[in-house]
C-alpha positions as CSV (number, residue, x, y, z in Angstrom):
1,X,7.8,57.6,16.7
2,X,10.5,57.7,14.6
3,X,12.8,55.9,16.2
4,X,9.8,52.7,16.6
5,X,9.4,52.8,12.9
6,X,13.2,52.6,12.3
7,X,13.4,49.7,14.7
8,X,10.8,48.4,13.1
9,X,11.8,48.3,9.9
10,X,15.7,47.2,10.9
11,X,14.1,44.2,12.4
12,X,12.4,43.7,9.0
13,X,15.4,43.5,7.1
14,X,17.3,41.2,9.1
15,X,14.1,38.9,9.7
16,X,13.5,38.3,5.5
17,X,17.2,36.5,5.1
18,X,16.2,34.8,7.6
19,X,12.5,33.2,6.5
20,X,14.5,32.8,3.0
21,X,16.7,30.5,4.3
22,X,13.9,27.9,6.0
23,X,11.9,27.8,3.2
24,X,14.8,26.7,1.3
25,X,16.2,24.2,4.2
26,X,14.4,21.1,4.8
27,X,12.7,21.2,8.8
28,X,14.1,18.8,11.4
29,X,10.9,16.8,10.7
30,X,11.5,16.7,7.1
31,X,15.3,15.4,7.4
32,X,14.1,13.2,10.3
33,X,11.3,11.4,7.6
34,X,13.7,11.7,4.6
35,X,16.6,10.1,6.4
36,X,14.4,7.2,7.6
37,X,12.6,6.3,4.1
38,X,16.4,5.7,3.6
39,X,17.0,3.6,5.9
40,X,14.2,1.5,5.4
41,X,15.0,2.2,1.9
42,X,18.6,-0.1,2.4
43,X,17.1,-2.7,4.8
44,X,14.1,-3.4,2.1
45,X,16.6,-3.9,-0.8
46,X,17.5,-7.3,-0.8
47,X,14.1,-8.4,-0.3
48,X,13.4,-6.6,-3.7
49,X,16.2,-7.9,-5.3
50,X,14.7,-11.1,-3.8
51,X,11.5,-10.4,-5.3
52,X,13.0,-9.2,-9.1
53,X,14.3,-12.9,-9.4
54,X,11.1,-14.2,-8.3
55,X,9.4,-12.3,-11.1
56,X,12.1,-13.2,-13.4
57,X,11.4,-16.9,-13.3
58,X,7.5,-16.7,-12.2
59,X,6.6,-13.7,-14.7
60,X,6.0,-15.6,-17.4
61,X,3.9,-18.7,-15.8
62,X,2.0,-16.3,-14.0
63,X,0.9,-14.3,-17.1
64,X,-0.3,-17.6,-19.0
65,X,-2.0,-18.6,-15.4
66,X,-3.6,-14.7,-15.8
67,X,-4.5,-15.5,-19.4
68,X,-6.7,-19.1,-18.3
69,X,-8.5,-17.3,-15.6
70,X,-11.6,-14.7,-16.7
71,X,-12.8,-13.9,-13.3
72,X,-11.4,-14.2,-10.2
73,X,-14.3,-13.3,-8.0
74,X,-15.8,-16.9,-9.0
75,X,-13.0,-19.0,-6.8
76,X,-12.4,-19.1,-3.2
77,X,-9.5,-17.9,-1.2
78,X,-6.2,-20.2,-2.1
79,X,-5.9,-23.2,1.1
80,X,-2.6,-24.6,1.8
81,X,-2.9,-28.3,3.2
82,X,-0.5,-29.4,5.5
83,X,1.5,-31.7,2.7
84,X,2.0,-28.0,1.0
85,X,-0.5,-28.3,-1.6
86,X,-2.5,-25.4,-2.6
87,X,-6.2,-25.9,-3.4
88,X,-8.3,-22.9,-4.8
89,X,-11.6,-24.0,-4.8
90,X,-14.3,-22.7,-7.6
91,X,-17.4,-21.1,-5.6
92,X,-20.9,-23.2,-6.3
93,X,-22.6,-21.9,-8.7
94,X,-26.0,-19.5,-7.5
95,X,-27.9,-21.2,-9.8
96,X,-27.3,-25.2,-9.3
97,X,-26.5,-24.6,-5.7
98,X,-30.2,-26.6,-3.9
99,X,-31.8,-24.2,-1.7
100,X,-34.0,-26.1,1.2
101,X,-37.8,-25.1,1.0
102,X,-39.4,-24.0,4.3
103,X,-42.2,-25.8,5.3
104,X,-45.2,-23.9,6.3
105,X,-45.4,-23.9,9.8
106,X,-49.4,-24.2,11.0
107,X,-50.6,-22.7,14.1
108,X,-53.2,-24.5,15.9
């Protein structure tokens, strides 16, 4: 018996360095995820530099286009005709739009 519990508590000791060190070290997983978000991290960047000088010039049209505009849920999706224009159509109003009356239909 006593030479179980002295195995037993041998393997103890060496197992606890052991669980120390892969709670501190990243899993293959996490190195696998971490070293991808980096990648896509360097293939993304000069599409946000891209983007930063769009918002550079566009910023401050787009805030005084922000400021004319009090609801947006009262226009259509924006439609691009084939010469390039865009066209964002105002929804009808509920109220002036004509709704057709049903006739009553009589059964004879």
């Amino acid at each position: 018996m006593k030479r179980i519990s002295a195995g037993l508590i041998t393997c103890l000791f060496c197992a606890a360095p052991v669980a120390a060190q892969d709670k501190d070290a990243p899993s293959m997983m996490e190195r696998g995820a971490q070293q991808f978000l980096e990648g896509l991290l360097l293939e993304m960047e000069p599409a946000l530099e891209g983007m930063r000088g769009f918002i550079d010039e566009m910023g401050p049209a787009l805030t005084d286009l922000m400021g004319k505009i009090d609801d947006w849920s009262v226009y259509e999706a924006p439609e691009i005709l084939p010469n390039g224009d865009i066209i964002i159509r105002r929804k009808p109003d509920k109220e002036t739009e004509q709704v057709p009356e049903v006739q009553p239909q009589i059964d004879l």
